[in-house]
C-alpha angles and dihedrals in degrees: 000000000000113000128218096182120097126225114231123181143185116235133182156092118308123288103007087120112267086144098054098043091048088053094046086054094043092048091227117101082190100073102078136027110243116185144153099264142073124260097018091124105057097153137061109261123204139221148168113227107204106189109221099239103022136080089223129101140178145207109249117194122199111204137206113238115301127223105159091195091071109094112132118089100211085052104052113351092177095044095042094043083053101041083055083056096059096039081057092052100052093049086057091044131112100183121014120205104196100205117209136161137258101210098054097047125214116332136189095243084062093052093051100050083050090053094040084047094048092060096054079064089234129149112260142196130180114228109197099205128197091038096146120155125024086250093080078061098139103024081093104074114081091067093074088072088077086078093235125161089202123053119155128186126212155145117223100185101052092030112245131147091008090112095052085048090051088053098058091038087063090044087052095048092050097051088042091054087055100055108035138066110170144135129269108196126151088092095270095132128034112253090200147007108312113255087190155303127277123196123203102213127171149104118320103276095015084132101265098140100047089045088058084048094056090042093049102043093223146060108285106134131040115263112202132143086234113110112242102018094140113059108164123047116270116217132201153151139256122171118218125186105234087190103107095035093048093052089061089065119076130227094270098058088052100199107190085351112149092242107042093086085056100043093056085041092064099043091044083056088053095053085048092064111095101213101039117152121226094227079047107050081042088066093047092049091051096042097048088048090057085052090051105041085048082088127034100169104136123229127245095301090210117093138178114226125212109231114193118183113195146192110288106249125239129194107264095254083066094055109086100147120069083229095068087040080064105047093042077056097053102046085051081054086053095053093051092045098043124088100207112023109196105207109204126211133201102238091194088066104023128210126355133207082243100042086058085044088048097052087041087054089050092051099050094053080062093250123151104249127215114184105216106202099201135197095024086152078072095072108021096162088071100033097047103046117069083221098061101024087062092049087054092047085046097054091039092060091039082056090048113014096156082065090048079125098073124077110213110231111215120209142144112236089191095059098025095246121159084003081128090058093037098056085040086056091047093057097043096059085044083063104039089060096043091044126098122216110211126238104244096056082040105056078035091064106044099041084061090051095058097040095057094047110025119187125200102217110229112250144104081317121006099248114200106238116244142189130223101171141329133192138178104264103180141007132216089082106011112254122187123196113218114208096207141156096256132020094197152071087021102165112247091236090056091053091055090050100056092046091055090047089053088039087051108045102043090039094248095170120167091009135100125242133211140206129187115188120208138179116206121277083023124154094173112063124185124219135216128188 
């Protein structure tokens, strides 16, 4: 695939202000942490830059702190881990903005990331950062002994000078587009249509980073045996082939189909309706099913999948900086806004009190779950024996047995075992939330299932619960609406039998399910899952 987008990063010594400035351009002062202290931004950090009139964009990359003297682990491991962030950066880089302060002059430290950069061969401007006010006019100059053809000089957090920089950013980018045709690579943009968003989630050190790394096939996060290197979210990008998944599924579950996303809409807009009737809703289901199954061309079967790894999570009594307050924000953010979270689990320790608080709060949040059991290489003599390996599944489910539906993958990031399983999984998630299941199998199902085990419902009478129709009214996770006698006063246990039937029976694994019960001319309606 040739690219015609060009890579631009930020580059400089701690807190001159990269952060600020790349969220300024960005427009979301959400992408990157910026706070008053070095060394809060240890990753590379990506955005697309969309230019206002014009039909260009760039990468942009947000850098931790850069000395490019550090580069000994046992004398500086967060520096020199973060230093190796920003080396990366420039060699991807297209155009490097090498951000410094004002106030603070010129220092060594910036002489020497402009001479370290020189020598990558990369172009190269000089932002001057916290010029405020026109009475810093001056303090400027000495900057221009660095011999350099670009200075710019700005103030992020007021917001001067960031237009002009925009400019020549687009000028940049068009020229850029003219002369070059090369490859991105690393997953830092989609190739194709997303099929989804995966999230990493798990305890500090559970082996995230190192995982996104495997998926991705490059560098894209920090790896360090020091707990809470990665603070933001890191995002990236793998592409999967759907193809053979989405053939073992017939014309009437649509997977990817064109129509499939209009078909759920107009049931979901039915449901919406407070006064539906049940012989009614049954017409438009029907209806709307004719209209879907009328084409059965597949999409393009190859997607692009978000992949976001996150801070590892500690319990609020560990949070102390309001740095680590934001990034525990932010991973809870990921969870909400991703469609599959893989908690990872340090299979050298085992399960914690906060890793079962962190997938109920995944499931609640209605997210497929894959339980990622890591560094399995670690203890070899229990992952590697059935005999051991089925104690450890049987404690696991005796630790979490609401969660008994969901198979636990093993792997070793660090040695790329189980990564095959890992990425199947993946897809098959990706196609249990975007799939349909039609109304006949459906109301088949469930009438069976009443049938075999019915319930009186306690009252003034106990009434037998009965059902008159049902239909899938919306995906992502798969929610189905119940037309019955009485809304209320289900027993919970019943709930939770209906939803393994349905999980049974359609094959639903790691995903929640959901079940909303109505009685005719209803406007409450009551949910199981």
């Amino acid at each position: 695939m040739s690219r015609s987008t060009p890579v631009i990063s930020l580059i400089g010594r701690p807190n001159v202000g990269k952060s600020t400035i790349f969220n300024r351009l960005l427009r979301n002062s959400a992408k990157a942490i910026a706070f008053n202290k070095p060394g809060v931004t240890r990753d590379r950090h990506y955005g697309i830059l969309r230019f206002d009139t014009e039909d260009q964009d760039a990468l942009l990359i947000d850098t931790g702190g850069f000395y490019p003297e550090y580069n000994d682990p046992d004398e500086n491991l967060m520096f020199s881990v973060m230093a190796q962030q920003a080396r990366l950066a420039i060699r991807e880089s297209d155009l490097v903005l090498i951000v410094a302060d004002v106030r603070e002059g010129l220092l060594p430290f910036d002489e020497a990331i402009v001479n370290f950069t020189r020598k990558e061969k990369k172009d190269l401007w000089l932002v001057v950062n916290k010029y405020d006010t026109d009475t810093q006019a001056g303090l400027e100059s000495e900057f221009y002994s660095l011999g350099l053809e670009n200075v710019l000089l700005v103030s992020a957090e007021h917001n001067r000078g960031l237009e002009d920089l925009k400019d020549r950013m687009l000028a940049f980018t068009k020229q850029y587009e003219k002369d070059q045709a090369e490859d991105v690579g690393g997953g830092v943009k989609p190739n194709y249509p997303l099929a989804g968003k995966v999230s990493l989630i798990g305890a500090p050190n559970a082996g995230k980073s190192t995982l996104l790394n495997q998926l991705l096939g490059s560098e894209r996060a920090v790896v360090s045996s020091v707990a809470g290197t990665t603070i933001d979210p890191i995002e990236g990008f793998m592409d999967l082939n759907f193809e053979d998944e989405a053939n073992l599924f017939d014309k009437n579950q649509f997977f990817f189909k064109k129509d499939a996303v209009s078909l759920l809409a107009k049931i979901e807009e039915e449901f919406t309706e407070t006064s539906v009737e049940a012989d009614e809703f049954e017409n438009e289901v029907v209806e709307a099913e004719e209209e879907a199954t009328a084409s059965t061309a597949l999409v393009q079967p190859f997607r692009s999948v978000m992949m976001i790894d996150t801070a590892g999570i500690r319990r609020k009594s560990h949070i102390e900086e309001e740095v680590e307050a934001q990034s525990v924000y932010r991973s809870l953010r990921a969870i909400t806004d991703s469609d599959v979270v893989i908690y990872l689990i340090d299979g050298d320790k085992g399960i914690t009190h906060q890793d079962k608080k962190l997938m109920g709060v995944a499931i609640e949040k209605g997210k497929s779950l894959i339980i990622a059991i890591n560094k399995i290489d670690l203890n070899e003599e229990v992952f590697s024996k059935k005999k051991e390996k089925k104690e450890f599944l049987l404690d696991l489910k005796f630790e979490i047995p609401w969660l008994s539906y969901c198979e636990p993958v093993f792997l070793s990031a660090k040695k790329a075992w189980g990564i095959t399983r890992l990425k199947d999984e993946i897809k098959r998630l990706l196609l249990i939330r975007k799939r349909y299941i039609p109304t006949g199998p459906l109301n088949k199902t469930l009438n069976k299932l009443f049938e075999q085990n019915p319930v009186a419902i306690k009252g003034n009478y106990h009434t037998k619960l009965k059902l008159k129709y049902a239909a899938m009214v919306k995906a992502a996770p798969p929610t189905f609406l119940l037309f019955t006698n009485r809304s209320k006063g289900i027993p919970v246990n019943y709930r939770r039998y209906l939803v393994n039937g349905i999980r049974n029976q359609f094959d639903l694994p790691n995903t929640p399910v959901h079940v909303v019960f109505r009685k005719e001319n209803e406007k409450r309606v009551t949910k199981s899952d």
